[in-house]
C-alpha positions in Angstrom: 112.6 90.8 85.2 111.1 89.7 81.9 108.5 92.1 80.4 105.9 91.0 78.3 105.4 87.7 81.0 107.6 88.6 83.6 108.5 86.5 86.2 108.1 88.7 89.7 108.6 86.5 93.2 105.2 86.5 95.2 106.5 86.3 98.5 103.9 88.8 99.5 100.7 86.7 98.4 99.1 85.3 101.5 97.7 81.9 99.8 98.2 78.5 100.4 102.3 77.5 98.4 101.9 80.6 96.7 105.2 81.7 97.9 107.0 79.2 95.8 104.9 80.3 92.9 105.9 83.7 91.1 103.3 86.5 89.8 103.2 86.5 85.8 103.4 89.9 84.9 102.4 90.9 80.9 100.6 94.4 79.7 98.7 92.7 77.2 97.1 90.4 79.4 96.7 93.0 82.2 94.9 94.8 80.0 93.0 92.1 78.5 91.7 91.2 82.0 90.8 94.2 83.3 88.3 94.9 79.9 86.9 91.3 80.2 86.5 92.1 84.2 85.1 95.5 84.1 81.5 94.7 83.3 81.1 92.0 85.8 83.0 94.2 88.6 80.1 97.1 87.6 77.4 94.3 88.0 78.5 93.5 91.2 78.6 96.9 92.2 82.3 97.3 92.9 85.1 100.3 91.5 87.4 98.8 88.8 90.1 100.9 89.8 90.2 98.5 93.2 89.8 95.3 91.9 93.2 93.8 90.8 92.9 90.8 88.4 96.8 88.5 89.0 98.0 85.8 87.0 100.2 83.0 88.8 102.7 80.8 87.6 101.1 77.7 88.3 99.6 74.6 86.2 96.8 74.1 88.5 93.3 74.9 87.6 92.7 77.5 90.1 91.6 80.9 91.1 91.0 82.3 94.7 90.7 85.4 96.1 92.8 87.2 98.9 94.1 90.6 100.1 91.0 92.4 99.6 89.8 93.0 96.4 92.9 91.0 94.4 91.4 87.9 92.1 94.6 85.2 91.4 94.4 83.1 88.6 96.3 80.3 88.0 98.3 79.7 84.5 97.1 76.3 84.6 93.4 77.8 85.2 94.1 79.8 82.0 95.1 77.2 79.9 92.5 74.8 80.6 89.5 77.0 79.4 88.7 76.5 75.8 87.3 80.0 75.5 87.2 82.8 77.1 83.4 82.6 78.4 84.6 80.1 80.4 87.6 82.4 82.3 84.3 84.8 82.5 82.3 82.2 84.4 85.4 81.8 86.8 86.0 85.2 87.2 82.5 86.6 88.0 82.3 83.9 90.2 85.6 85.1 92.4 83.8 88.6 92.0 81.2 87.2 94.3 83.3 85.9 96.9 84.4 89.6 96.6 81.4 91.8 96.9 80.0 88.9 99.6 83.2 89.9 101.9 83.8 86.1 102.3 88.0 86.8 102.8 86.7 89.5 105.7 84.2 87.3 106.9 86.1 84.3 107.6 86.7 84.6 111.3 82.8 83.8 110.9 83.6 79.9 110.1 86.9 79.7 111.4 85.6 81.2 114.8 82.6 78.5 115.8 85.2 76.0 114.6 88.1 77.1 116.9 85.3 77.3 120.0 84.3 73.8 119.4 88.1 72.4 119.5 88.9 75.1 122.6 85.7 73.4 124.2 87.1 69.8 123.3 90.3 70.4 124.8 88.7 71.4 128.1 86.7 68.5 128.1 89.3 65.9 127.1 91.7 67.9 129.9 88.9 66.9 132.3 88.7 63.5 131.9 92.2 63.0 131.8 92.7 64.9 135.0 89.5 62.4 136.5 92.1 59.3 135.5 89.9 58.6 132.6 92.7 58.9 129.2 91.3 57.1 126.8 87.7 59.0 127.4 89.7 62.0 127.3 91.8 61.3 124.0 88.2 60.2 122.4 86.4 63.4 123.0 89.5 65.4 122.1 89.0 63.3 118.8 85.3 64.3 118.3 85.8 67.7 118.8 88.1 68.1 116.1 86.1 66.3 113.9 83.0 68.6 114.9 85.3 71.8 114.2 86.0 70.6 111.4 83.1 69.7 109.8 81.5 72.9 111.0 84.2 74.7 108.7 83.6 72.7 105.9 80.2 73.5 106.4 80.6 77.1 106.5 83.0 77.3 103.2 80.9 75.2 101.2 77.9 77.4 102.1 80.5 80.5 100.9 81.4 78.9 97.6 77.6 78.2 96.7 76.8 82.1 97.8 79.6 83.0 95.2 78.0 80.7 92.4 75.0 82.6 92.8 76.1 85.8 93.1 78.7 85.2 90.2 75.4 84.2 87.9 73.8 87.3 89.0 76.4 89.3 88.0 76.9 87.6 84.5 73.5 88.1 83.8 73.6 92.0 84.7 76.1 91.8 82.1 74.7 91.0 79.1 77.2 87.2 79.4 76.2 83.7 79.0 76.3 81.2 81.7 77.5 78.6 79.4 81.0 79.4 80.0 80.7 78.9 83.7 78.8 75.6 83.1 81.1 73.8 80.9 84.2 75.1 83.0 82.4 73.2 85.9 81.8 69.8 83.8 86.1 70.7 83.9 85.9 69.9 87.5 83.4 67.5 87.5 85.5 65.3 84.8 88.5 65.8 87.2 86.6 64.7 90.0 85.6 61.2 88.4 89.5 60.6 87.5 90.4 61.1 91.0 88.1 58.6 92.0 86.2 61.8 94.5 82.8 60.1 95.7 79.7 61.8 94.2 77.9 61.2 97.3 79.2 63.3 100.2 80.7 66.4 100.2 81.1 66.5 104.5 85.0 66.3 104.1 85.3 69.0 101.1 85.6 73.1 101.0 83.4 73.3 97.9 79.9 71.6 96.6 80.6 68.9 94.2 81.0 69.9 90.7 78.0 67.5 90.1 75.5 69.8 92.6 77.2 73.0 91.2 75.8 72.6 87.6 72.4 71.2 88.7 72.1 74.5 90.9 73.2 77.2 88.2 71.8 75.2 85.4 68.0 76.6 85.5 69.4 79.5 86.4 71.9 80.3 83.3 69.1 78.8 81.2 66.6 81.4 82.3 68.9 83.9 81.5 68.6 86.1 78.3 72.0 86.0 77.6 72.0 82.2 77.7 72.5 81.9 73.9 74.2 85.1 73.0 77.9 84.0 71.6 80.9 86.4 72.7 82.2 89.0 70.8 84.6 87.4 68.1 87.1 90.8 68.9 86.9 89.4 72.6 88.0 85.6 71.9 90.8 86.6 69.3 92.2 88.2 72.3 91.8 85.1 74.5 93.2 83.0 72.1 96.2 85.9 71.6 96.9 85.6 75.7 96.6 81.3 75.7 99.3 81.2 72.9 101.5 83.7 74.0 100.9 81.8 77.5 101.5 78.6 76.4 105.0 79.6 74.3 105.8 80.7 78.1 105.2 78.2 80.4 105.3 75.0 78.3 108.6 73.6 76.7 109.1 74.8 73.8 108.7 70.8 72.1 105.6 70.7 73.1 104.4 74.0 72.0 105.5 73.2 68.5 103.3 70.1 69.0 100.4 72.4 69.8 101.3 75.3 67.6 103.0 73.9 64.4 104.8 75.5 61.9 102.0 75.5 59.3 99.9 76.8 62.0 99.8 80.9 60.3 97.5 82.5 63.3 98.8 85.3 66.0 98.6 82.8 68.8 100.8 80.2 66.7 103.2 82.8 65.8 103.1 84.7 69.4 103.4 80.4 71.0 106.6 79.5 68.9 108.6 83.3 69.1 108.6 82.6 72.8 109.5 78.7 72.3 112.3 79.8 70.1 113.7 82.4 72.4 113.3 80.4 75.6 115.5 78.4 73.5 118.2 80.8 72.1 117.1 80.7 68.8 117.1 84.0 68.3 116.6 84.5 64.1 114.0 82.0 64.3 112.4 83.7 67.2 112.9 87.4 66.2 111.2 86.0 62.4 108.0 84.8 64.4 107.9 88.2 66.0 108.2 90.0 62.0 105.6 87.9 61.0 103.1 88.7 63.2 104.8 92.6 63.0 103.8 92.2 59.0 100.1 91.3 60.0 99.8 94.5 62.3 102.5 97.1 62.1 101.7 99.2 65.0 100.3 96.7 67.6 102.6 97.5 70.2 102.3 93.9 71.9 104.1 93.0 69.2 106.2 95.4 69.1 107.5 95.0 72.5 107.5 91.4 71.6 110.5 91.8 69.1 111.8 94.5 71.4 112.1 91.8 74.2 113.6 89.0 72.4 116.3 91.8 70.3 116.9 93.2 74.1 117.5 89.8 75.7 119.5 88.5 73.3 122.2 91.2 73.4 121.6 93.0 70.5 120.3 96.0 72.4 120.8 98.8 69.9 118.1 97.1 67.9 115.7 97.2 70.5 115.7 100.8 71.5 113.3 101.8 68.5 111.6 98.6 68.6 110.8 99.6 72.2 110.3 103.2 71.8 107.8 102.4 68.7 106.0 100.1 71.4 105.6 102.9 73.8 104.7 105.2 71.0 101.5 103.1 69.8 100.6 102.6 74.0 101.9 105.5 76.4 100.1 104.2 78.9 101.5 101.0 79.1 104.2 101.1 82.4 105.6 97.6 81.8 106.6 98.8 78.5 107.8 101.8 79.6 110.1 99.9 82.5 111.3 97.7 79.5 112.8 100.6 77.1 114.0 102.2 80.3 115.6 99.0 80.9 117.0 99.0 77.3 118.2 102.7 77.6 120.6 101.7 80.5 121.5 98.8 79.2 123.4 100.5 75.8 125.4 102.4 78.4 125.1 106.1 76.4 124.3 108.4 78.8 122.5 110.8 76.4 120.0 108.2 77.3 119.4 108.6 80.8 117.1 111.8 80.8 114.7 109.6 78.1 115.3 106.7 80.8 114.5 108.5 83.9 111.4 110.2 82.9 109.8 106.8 81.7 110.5 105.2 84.9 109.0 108.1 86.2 106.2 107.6 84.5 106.1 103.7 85.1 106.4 103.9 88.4 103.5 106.5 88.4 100.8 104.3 87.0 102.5 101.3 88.6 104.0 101.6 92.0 104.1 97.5 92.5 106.3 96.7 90.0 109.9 96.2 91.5 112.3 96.0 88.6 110.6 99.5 87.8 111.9 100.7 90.7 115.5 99.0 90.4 115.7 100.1 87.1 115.1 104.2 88.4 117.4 103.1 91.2 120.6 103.0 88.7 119.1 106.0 86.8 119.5 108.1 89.7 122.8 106.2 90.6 124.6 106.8 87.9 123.4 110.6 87.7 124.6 111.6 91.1 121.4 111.8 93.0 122.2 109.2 95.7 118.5 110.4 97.8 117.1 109.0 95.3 118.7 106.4 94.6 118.3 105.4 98.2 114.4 105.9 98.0 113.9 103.8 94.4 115.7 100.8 96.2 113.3 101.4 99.7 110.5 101.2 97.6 111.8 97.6 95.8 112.8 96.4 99.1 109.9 97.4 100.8 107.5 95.5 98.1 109.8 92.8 98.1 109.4 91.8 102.0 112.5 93.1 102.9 111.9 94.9 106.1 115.5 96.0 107.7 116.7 96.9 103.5 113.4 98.9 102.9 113.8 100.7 106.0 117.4 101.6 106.1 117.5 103.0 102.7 114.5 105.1 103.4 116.5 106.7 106.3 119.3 107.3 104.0 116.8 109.0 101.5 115.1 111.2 104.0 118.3 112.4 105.1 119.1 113.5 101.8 116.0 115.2 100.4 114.8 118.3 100.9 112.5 118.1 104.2 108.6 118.2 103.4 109.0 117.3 99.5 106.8 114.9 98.5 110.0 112.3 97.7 110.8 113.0 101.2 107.7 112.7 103.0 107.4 109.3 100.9 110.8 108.0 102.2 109.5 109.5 106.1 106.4 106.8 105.6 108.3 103.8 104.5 111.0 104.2 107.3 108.3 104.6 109.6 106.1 101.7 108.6 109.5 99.1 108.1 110.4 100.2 111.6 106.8 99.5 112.7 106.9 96.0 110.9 110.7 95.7 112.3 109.4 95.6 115.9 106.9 93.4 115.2 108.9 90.8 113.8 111.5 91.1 116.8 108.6 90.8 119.5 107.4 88.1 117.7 110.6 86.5 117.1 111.4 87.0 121.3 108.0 84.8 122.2 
């Protein structure tokens, strides 16, 4: 795994092909969203330590919510807003599909909409049984059509609850609607090249763009906060998170289109370090990371920056006190943490494995989802003898990872060796227990 902008698989999001997409992982931008999302989450009344903002690898413009209280954004979603009042409009307005319990109260639309079809196929069994086929087939075809439009129905009323709610809760915060407006003119633009009628919106999950903006625009008008611009602090960190984005996810000719080399800012210079990495052109990439090192000594984004690229690229004994000056500016940062620890094994000294272990510690602490954290303590405790432990780093990978039978054989392994009723072993006791729980499941459903 790659830390800043790791790639992590997302076999565990339970969205449409979000399995073939992968979870971008990046401290700075972790942190970024969860300051821009904190006000809104307090408007709407939820706890910011259970709301998860999650950026996916994908160039759609999308965002959705799922698994409780867990807003995904798209890559594409990220790059498409020209500033970052317009990833506030988005985001407030996910925030209301949140706090409206829309992912809870789905059976609500889904429900009618199965009855009607259930109902249908009774009918249309009827007729067919009475000789009458055709009749039958036609009714069969109406009923889907009413179940289906009855859902349509019912989500479209869902998204238009979360427009309101989402303007509710940017108002309560002290932000401007205009962001959310001009992100939907976005949509709306889309729309017309896609040749979408502006007339009916039976056959669609969401309002039209069109009927969107006329129904927030009054309201975002009426709003104090209508004209107040964003903090400039606040959009130098946007534009800090788009560059560095876009030296990730684009190729690396086009982001010196976008970002050229007389281009001096911190997104130009974050944009082209990645494009020159992704490329192997390590001096030019580790010079993009001293440049913006020379602008801000201490900023341990950059820092970990440099530390990446020197650590990628081989040249690991360099990266170590990159790294560890990266932690030193943001101990609280675990993906940094997990990527020193990740340089500390990788220079093979072993007087580095008590610094290693007690950052992954630490990582792993503050972020129990991250699986490479948990590799990396893995071959800590490997390759100092404590094979318990070892056992319960990797049941903890596996078991984030999907992997049922792994997850729950190396947590028996752990609880073996651990000392009964420590914490480590009543850890490795719940994970066997819940794998062989989800084991079971997948067998009985694998016998129907």
């Amino acid at each position: 795994m790659r830390a800043p902008l790791a790639l992590l698989a997302a076999a565990a999001l339970l969205a449409q092909p979000v399995a073939a997409q992968s979870i971008l992982r990046d401290a700075e931008t972790e942190r970024f969203f969860d300051d821009l999302a904190r006000p809104m989450i307090e408007a709407a009344q939820l706890d910011p330590r259970s709301v998860e903002i999650v950026l996916v690898g994908d160039p759609s413009i999308n965002a959705f919510v799922t698994g409780g209280q867990n807003v995904f954004f798209h890559s594409g979603l990220i790059m498409a807003a020209d500033d970052v009042n317009e990833v506030e409009g988005v985001m407030a307005h996910e925030l209301g599909h949140i706090a409206g319990g829309h992912g809870v109260r789905f059976g609500e639309g889904a429900g009618p909409a199965t009855r009607i079809t259930l109902l249908s196929l009774l009918g249309a069994a009827a007729a067919v049984a009475a000789g009458a086929g055709e009749a039958g087939m036609a009714l069969l075809g109406m009923g889907q059509t009413a179940a289906m439009g009855k859902f349509l129905s019912f989500t479209r009323d869902q998204e238009s609850r979360a427009d309101q709610a989402g303007a509710r809760y940017l108002g309560l915060a002290g932000i401007s609607g205009k962001g959310s407006i001009d992100f939907f003119k976005k949509l709306q633009g889309q729309e017309f090249r896609l040749a979408i009628p502006q007339n009916n919106e039976y056959a669609r999950t969401h309002p039209l763009s069109g009927t969107r903006i006329a129904n927030l625009r009054d309201v975002y008008q009426g709003d104090p906060a209508w004209d107040r611009p964003r903090p400039a602090a606040l959009e130098a960190r946007f534009a800090r998170i788009k560059g560095k984005l876009t030296g990730f996810v684009e190729e690396p000719a086009r982001v010196m289109q976008l970002y050229p080399e007389y281009d001096k800012s911190v997104p130009a210079h974050y944009a082209r370090a990645y494009a020159w990495h992704r490329s192997a052109y390590v001096e030019a990439a580790v010079a993009e990371a001293d440049a913006l090192l020379r602008k801000a000594p201490d900023d341990p984004y950059f820092l970990e920056l440099k530390g990446q690229i020197l650590l990628e690229s081989g040249r690991v004994d360099e990266a170590i006190p990159t790294l560890r000056a990266a932690v030193k500016s943001a101990p609280d940062e675990p993906l940094i943490m997990t990527l020193l620890g990740h340089a500390l094994i990788a220079s093979e000294t072993e007087a580095f494995f008590g610094e290693a272990e007690t950052l992954l510690r630490r990582a792993v602490q503050r972020d129990r989802s991250n699986p490479f954290a948990w590799y990396q303590l893995g071959v800590i405790y490997d390759r100092t003898g404590d094979k318990p432990r070892a056992a319960l780093a990797t049941a903890e990978r596996l078991s984030l990872q999907g992997n049922v039978p792994g997850a729950m054989m190396n947590a028996r392994i752990a609880r073996d060796g651990l000392p009964k009723g420590t914490p480590d072993w009543i850890r490795a006791d719940d994970i066997a227990l819940a794998a062989a729980d989800d084991f079971d499941r997948m067998s009985r459903k694998k016998r129907r």
